[in-house]
N, C-alpha and C positions, 0 to 999 in steps of 0.2 A: 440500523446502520446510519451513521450520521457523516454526513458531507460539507467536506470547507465552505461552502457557500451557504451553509444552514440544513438544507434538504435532509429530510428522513424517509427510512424504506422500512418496511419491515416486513417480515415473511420468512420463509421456509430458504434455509441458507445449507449450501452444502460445498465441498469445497470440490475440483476435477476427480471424477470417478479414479481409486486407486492412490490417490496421491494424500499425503499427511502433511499439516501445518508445519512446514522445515521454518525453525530462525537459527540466525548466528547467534550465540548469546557471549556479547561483547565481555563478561565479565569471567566466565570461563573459557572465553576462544576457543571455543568450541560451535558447531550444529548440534542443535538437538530439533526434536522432529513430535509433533503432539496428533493426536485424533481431536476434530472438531469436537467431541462432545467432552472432553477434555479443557478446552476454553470456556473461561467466562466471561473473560474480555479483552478486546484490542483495543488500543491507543496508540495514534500514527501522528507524532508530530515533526513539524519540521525541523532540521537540524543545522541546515545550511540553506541561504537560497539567495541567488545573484541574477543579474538582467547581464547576460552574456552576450560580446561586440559578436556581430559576424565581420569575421575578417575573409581577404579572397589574397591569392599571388596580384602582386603588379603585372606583372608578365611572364609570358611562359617560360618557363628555364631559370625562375627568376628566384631568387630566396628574401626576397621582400616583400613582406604582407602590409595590405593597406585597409584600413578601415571602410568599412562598407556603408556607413550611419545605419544601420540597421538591428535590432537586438532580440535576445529572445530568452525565455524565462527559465530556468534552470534551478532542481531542487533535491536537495537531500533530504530522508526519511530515517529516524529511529523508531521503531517498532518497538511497543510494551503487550507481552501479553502476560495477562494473567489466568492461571491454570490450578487444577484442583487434582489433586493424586488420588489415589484409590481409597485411601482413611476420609476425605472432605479436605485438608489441609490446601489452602491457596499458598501458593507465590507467584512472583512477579519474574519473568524474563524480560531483560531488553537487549534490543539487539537489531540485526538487519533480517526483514523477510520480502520478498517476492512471493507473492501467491494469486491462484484465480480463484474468485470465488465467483458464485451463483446463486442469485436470490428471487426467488418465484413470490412475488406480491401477493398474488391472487392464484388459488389452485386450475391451472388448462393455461396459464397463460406465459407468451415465452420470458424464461429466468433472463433478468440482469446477469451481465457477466460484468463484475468489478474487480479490476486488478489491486492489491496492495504493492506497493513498488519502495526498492531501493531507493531509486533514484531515477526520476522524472525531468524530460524536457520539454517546451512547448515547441509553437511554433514561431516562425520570424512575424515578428509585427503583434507578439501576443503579452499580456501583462503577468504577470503573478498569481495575479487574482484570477485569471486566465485559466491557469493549473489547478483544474477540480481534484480532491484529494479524500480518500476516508479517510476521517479522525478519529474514530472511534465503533466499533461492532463491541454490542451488548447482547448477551443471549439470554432469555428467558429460565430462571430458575426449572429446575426436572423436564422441559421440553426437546430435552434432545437436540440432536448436530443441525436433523434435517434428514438428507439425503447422504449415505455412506457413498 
């Protein structure tokens, strides 16, 4: 698993007990819905991303917003995975996903919970760079999801 800031993890990744890789795939307008061991790869780049004002009312009752000088980081996500059907044949999905996942480093010790997200925002007073983001989860030829 690789992270905007550079950082790498690797380990035993399994995604919320019960739950399947759902994306939208923009090309069909459609959801479609995968089993981790089904992935062979995620690509999560950004598609949109602005330094958003915070605005507040003037006053109560009031319908005039004023600028606060304050701003905060805000970002859009396209999701590519790529997937292997039951002959080996890959394709490519892109589209929108929300997901948890969970990556145990080292065996006993507790999993990362890493979210893939739509759409992400920081906090006030934070940069861009600010918003850590996965770009990318590769999985190990014949080693399986992880954890069903």
């Amino acid at each position: 698993m690789v992270f905007s800031d550079g950082k790498k993890h690797t380990g035993l990744l399994w995604l919320t007990p019960g739950k399947r890789l759902k994306i939208f795939d923009r090309a069909e307008q459609e959801y479609r819905e995968f089993n981790l061991h089904e992935v062979v790869a995620v690509k999560v780049d950004p598609e949109e991303e602005v330094m958003e004002r915070v605005w507040r009312w003037k006053e109560n009752a009031s319908d005039e917003k004023v600028y606060t000088g304050e701003t905060y980081p805000w970002r859009k996500y396209v999701t590519t995975l790529t997937v292997r059907d039951a002959e080996g044949k890959q394709t490519t999905v892109t589209g929108d996903v929300t997901a948890e996942l969970h990556l145990e480093e080292k065996p006993g010790e507790e999993p990362m919970r890493v979210v893939l997200y739509r759409r992400d925002k920081g906090k006030v007073g934070e940069k861009l760079s600010d918003l850590i983001y996965v770009t990318a989860v590769n999985f190990d030829e014949g080693k399986g999801e992880g954890k069903e």
